[in-house]
Every structure is written in C-alpha cells, then in structure tokens.
C-alpha positions as CSV (number, residue, x, y, z in Angstrom):
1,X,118.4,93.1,112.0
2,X,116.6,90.6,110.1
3,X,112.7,90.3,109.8
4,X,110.5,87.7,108.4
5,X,107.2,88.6,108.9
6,X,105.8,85.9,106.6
7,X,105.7,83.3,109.5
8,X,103.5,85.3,112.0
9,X,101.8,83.4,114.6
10,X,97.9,85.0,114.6
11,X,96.9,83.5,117.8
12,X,100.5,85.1,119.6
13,X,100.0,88.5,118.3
14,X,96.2,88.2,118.6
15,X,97.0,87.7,122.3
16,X,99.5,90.7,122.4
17,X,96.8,93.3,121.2
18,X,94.4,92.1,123.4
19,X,96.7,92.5,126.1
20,X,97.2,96.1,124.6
21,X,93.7,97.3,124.3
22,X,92.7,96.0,128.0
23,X,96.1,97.3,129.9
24,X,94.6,101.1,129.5
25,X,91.6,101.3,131.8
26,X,93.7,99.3,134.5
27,X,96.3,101.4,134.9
28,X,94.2,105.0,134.2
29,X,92.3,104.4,137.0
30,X,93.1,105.2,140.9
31,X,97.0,104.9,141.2
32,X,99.1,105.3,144.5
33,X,101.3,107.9,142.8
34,X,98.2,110.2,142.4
35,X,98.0,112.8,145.8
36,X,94.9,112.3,146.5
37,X,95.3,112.6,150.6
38,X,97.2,114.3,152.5
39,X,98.3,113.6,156.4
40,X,95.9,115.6,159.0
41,X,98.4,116.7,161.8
42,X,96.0,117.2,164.5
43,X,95.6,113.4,164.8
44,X,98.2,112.0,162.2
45,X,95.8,110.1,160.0
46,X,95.5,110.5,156.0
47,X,91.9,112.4,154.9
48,X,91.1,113.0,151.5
49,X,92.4,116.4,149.8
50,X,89.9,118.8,149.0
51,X,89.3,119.1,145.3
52,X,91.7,121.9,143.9
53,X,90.1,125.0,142.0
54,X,89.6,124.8,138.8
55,X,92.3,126.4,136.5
56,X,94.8,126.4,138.6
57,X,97.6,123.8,137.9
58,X,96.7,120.9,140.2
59,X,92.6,121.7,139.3
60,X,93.9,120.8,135.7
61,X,95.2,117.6,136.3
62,X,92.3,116.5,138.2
63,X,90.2,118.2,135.4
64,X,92.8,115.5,132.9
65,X,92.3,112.7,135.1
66,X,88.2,113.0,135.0
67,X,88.2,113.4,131.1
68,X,90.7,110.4,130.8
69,X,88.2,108.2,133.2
70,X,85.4,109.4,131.0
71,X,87.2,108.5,127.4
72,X,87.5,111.7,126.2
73,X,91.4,112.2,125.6
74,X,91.0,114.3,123.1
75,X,90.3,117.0,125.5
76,X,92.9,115.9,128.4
77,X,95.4,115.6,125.8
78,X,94.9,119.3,124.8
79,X,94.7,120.5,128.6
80,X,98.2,118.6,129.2
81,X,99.7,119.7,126.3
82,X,99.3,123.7,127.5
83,X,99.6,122.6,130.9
84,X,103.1,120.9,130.6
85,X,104.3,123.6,128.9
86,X,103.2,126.1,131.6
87,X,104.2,124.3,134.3
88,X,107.4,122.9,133.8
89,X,108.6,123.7,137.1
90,X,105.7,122.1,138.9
91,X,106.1,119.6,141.6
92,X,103.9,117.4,139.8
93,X,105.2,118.1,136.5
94,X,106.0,114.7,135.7
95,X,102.7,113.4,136.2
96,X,101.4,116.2,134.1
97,X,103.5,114.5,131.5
98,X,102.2,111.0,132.0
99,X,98.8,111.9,131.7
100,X,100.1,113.5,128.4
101,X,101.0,110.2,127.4
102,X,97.9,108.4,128.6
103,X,95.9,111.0,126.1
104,X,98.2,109.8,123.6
105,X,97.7,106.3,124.0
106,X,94.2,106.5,124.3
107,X,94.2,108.4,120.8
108,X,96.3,105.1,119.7
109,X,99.1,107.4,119.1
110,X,101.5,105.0,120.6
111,X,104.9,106.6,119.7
112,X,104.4,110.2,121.1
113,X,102.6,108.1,124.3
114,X,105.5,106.9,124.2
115,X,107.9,109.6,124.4
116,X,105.9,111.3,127.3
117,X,106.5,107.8,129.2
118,X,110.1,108.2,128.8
119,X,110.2,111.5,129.8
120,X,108.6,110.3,133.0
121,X,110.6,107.1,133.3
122,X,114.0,109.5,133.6
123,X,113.1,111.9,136.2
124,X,110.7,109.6,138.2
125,X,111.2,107.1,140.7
126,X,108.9,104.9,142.9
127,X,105.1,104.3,142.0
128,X,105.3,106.5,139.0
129,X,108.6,105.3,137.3
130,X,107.3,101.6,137.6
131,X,104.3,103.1,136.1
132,X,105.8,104.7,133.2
133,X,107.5,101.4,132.4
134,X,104.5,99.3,132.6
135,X,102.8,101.5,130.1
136,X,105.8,101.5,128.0
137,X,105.6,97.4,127.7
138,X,101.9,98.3,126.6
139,X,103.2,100.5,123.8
140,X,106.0,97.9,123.0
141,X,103.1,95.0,122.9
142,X,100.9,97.2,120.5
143,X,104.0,97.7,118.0
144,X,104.6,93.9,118.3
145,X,100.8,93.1,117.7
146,X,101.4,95.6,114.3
147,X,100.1,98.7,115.5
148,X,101.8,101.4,113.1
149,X,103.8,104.3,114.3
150,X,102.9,107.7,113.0
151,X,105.7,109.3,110.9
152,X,105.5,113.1,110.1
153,X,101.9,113.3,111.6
154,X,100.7,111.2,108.6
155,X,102.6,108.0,107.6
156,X,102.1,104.9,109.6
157,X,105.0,102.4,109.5
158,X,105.6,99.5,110.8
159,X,107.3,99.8,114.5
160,X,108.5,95.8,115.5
161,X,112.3,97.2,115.9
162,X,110.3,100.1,118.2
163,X,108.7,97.6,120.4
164,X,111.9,95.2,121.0
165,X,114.2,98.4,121.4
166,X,111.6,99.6,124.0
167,X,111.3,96.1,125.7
168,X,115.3,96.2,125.4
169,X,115.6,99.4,127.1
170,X,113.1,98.4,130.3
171,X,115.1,95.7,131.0
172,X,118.7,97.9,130.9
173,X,116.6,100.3,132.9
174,X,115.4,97.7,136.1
175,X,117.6,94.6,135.4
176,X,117.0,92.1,137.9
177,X,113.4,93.1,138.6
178,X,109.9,91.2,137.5
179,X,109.1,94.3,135.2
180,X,112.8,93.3,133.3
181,X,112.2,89.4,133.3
182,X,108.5,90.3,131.5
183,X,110.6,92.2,128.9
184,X,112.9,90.1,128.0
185,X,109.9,86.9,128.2
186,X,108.1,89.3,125.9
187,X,110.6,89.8,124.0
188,X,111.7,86.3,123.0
189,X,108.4,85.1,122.5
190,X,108.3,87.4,119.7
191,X,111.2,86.0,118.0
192,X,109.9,82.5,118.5
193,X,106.6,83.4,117.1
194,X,108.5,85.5,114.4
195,X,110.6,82.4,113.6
196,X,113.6,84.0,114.2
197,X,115.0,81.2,116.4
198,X,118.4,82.4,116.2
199,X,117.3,85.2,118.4
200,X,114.7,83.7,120.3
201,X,117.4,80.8,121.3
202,X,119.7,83.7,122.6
203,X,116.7,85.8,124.7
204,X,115.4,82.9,126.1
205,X,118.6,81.4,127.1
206,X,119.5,85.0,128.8
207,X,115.8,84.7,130.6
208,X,116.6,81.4,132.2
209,X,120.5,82.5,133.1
210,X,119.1,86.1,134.3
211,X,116.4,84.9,136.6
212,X,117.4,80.9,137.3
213,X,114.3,81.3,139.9
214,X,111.9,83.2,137.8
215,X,108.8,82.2,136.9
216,X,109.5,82.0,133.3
217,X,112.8,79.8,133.8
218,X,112.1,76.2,133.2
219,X,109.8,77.6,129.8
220,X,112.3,79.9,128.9
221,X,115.1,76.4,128.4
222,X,113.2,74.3,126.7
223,X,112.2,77.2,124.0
224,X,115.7,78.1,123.5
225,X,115.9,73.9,123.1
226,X,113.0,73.9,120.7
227,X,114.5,77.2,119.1
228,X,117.8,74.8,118.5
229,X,116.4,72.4,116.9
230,X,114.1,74.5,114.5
231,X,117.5,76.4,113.2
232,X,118.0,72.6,111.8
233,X,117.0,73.0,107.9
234,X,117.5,69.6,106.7
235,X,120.2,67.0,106.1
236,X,121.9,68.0,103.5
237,X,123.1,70.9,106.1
238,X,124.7,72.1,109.2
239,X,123.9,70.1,112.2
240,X,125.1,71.7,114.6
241,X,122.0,73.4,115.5
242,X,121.1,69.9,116.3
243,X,124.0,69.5,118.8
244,X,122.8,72.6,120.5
245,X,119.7,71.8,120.9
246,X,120.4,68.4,122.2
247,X,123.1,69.9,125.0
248,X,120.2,72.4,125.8
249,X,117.3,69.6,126.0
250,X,120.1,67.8,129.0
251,X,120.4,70.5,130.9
252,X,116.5,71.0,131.2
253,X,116.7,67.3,132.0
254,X,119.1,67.7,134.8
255,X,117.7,70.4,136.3
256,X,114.2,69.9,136.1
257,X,113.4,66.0,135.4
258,X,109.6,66.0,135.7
259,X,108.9,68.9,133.7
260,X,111.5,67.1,131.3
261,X,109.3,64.0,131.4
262,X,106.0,66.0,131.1
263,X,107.4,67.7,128.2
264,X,108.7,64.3,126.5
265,X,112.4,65.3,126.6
266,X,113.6,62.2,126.1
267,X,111.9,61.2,122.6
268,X,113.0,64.8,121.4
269,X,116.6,63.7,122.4
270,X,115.3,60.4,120.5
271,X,114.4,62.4,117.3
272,X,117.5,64.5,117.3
273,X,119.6,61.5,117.8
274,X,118.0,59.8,114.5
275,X,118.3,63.2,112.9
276,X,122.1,63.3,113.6
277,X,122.7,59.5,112.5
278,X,120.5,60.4,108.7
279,X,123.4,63.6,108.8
280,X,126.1,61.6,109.2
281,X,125.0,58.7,106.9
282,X,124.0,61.5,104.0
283,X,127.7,62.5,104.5
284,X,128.7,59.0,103.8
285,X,126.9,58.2,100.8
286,X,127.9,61.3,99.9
287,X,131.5,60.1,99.9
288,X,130.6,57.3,98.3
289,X,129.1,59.1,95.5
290,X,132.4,61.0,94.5
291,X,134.8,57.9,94.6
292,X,136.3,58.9,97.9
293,X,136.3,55.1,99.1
294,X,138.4,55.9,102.4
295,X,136.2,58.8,103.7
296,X,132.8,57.2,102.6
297,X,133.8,53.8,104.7
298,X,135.2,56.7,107.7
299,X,131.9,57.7,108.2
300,X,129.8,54.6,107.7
301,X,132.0,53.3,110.5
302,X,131.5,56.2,112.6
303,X,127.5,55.8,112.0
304,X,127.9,52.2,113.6
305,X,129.8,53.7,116.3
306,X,127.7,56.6,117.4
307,X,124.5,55.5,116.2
308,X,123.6,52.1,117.2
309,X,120.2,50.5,117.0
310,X,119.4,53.5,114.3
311,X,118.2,52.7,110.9
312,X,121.3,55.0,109.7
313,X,123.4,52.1,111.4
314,X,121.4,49.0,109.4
315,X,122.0,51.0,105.8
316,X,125.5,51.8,106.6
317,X,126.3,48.2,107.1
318,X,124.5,47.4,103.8
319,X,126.7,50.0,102.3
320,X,130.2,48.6,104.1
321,X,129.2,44.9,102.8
322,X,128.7,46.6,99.3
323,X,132.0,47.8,99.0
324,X,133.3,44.5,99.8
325,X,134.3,45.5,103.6
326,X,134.2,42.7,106.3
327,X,132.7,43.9,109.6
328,X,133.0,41.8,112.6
329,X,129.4,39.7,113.7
C-alpha cells in the first residue's frame, strides 16, 4: 500500500493524539461492565457488593482497578499479567484481560494493549465488547498520530498500516453500527490528510453509501468530491479525475442543495468546468503542434461546443481563424 508521509497535516494528527492521550481516564473510570452491585433478593433492589478479600481473584482486580485510577500501571500490569494466567477459567477472565490491556496502554505500549483488546473483543459481548473496541480506535488513533509500535521489546517502528487495519477490522467487526461509521470517518480522514486521495475518495464514498443518514454523510461526499478533484495533476494529464469529481460535486447538489450552496458547489463545478476546457484546448494545440491539421481543428471545435463562454473557447477560435477555417458568426 502506498504511503507518502511527506504531506502530513500537523493540525489533523495533532488533533488525533490529543484525542489519544485524553480517551484513557474516560473510559478507566466507573464502567457498567464492572460488577460492582449485585441484586438483594429480600426486596429486589441492587446494593453495592462488599469489597472482595484481598488475594483472592476478584480482590485482585479490584486491587488493578485502584492502581489503574491512581496511575500506577506499572503495578496493575504485573498483577494482571499473573492473574490472567492463573485464572483463565474465571468468570471474569475477560475483564482481567482488559485491564491488562489498560496497563499496557497506560505504559504507551499500544500494540500489546492492543492484543489484550482483541482478546476481549472475541469472547465478549455487550458493555465490554463495545468497550474493547472503543479502546482499540484509541490505539488505532495513537498509531495514526505516529506513536511507534514496539518490535522485539526494543525497536519502535512506525504502525500507520496497524492503525487503518485496526480501524478496518472494527468496522468488519460492528458494520452498521456508530462505533463502524467512526472507523471508517477516521479512517478516510487519514488518507485525506495523508494525501492519498485515491483512497480517501474510495472510504469516504463508502461512509456516505454505508450510513446515507449518518452524521458524517453530507461531509463524507463532498471530501470524496474534493478528493477527485485533487487526484487532477495538471493539464498536460488525465482528466478524468476531473470528471469524477464533477459527477460527485452533482450528486451532493441534488441531494443536499443548501449545504451545496454553503459549501460554494457551484463555482467548484465552475473551476472544474474551466479546468476541463484548458484540457481539452492543450489537446488541441497539441495537435496543432505535430501537423495533425484534422485532429487539432476536431478538438478546437469540440472546445466551442462544450465549453462556451470559457476563455478556452475565445483562443480556440483564434486558432480556427489561424488555420484559415471559417466559423459561422
């Protein structure tokens, strides 16, 4: 897969590490997947569990959730490390495993945070899958920011194909759901930023035909538009990025009209339609140039027919009267 990491965006991936650094005390705190209560049957209402001795299995993950609260994951992570390999039979082995991870994370040793997720993610459902896979998009966002991955317990390397395999995955994983429409969002605004618009044109244009009432949909068009259009490298080239861009650029106009007149839709259709009418005119001259007399005064004609009112259409005419071709007034 191709990467160009020369065209970062700071501000984008300042953004994602931010989002990175301040996910981790949200979601370590009091979560509903935690059995902290338990039903009283002599009038059916919940009352908080009694703390559970320490050393015994369920003492030690409350023992791990108290060092985690206080920041000190270097000692939950070696309590859970003993703990899930003790208990792996445990009815709450699972969340022994996650707060594994969290220690992990905390330690910013995102890849083996991540694997503890994943463990979790397979066997869980409810509360504590969707929790797993919101602290796997944290992992994914740190790679994307440039957070290293730790190779061989020593070698940090880059992880950007970690991250978007991991975004790739959550959505597989819970397609049609909010946590799926984040990933793939997330996932083509890292392309975009990347400038890898080939890509980016192709996620976003899955966001907005995935989830045509999302919250991301109108957004998620006109970047695969924009993404178009910026595949466009000049003249002297290929314009049927322009094309595409131009079809996509309608359909946000037809489905959406005020955001397309907030967003100036029709002078970008303005600007690709000059673009188009230089393309074809280049093509012309072009024609010109090599002694091909027939397909030079082809395509100056089809400027004038396609392109009226553009500056293209004026020169071509110049060029027609030139070559000693009558045009009618």
């Amino acid at each position: 897969m191709r990467r160009s990491h020369s065209r970062f965006c700071p501000a984008f991936f300042f953004n994602l590490l931010l989002a990175a650094a301040v996910v981790p005390s949200a979601v370590a705190q009091d979560e509903s997947y935690r059995d902290r209560q338990e039903l009283d049957p002599n009038n059916d209402l919940w009352i908080n569990r009694p703390p559970a001795a320490p050393g015994t299995p369920l003492g030690d993950l409350e023992q791990a959730r108290a060092w985690l609260a206080e920041g000190d994951a270097d000692k939950a992570k070696s309590l859970m490390a003993g703990w899930t390999k003790a208990n792996p039979d445990h009815e709450q082995y699972l969340e022994g495993v996650f707060l594994l991870g969290e220690s992990f994370y905390r330690l910013r040793d995102f890849r083996n945070a991540y694997e503890r997720y994943e463990i979790v993610a397979e066997g869980a459902s409810g509360e504590l899958l969707r929790t797993a896979l919101l602290r796997e998009m944290d992992v994914a966002r740190a790679f994307l920011s440039g957070e290293k991955r730790i190779v061989w317990g020593f070698l940090p390397l880059p992880a950007y194909d970690d991250g978007i395999e991991i975004l790739s995955k959550i959505w597989q994983r819970v397609p049609g759901t909010r946590l799926a429409e984040e990933a793939l969002r997330l996932k083509a605004d890292y392309y975009f930023a990347d400038g890898q618009m080939d890509f980016a044109q192709d996620e976003y244009s899955n966001l907005a035909r995935e989830y045509p009432n999302g919250k991301y949909t109108r957004p998620a068009m006109l970047r695969a538009a924009e993404a178009s259009q910026a595949m466009f490298t000049g003249t002297p080239f290929d314009d049927r990025p322009l094309v595409e861009a131009r079809e996509r650029y309608r359909a946000l106009q037809g489905a959406y009209p005020e955001f397309a007149r907030q967003e100036r839709i029709a002078e970008r259709l303005d600007g690709i339609r000059v673009s188009q009418s230089e393309k074809d005119l280049y093509v012309a001259k072009w024609y010109e140039k090599t002694g091909r007399r027939d397909s030079a005064e082809y395509y100056y004609r089809l400027v004038l027919k396609d392109w009226p009112g553009t500056l293209a259409e004026a020169e071509s005419r110049q060029r027609l009267a030139a070559m000693g071709i009558e045009l009618p007034e």
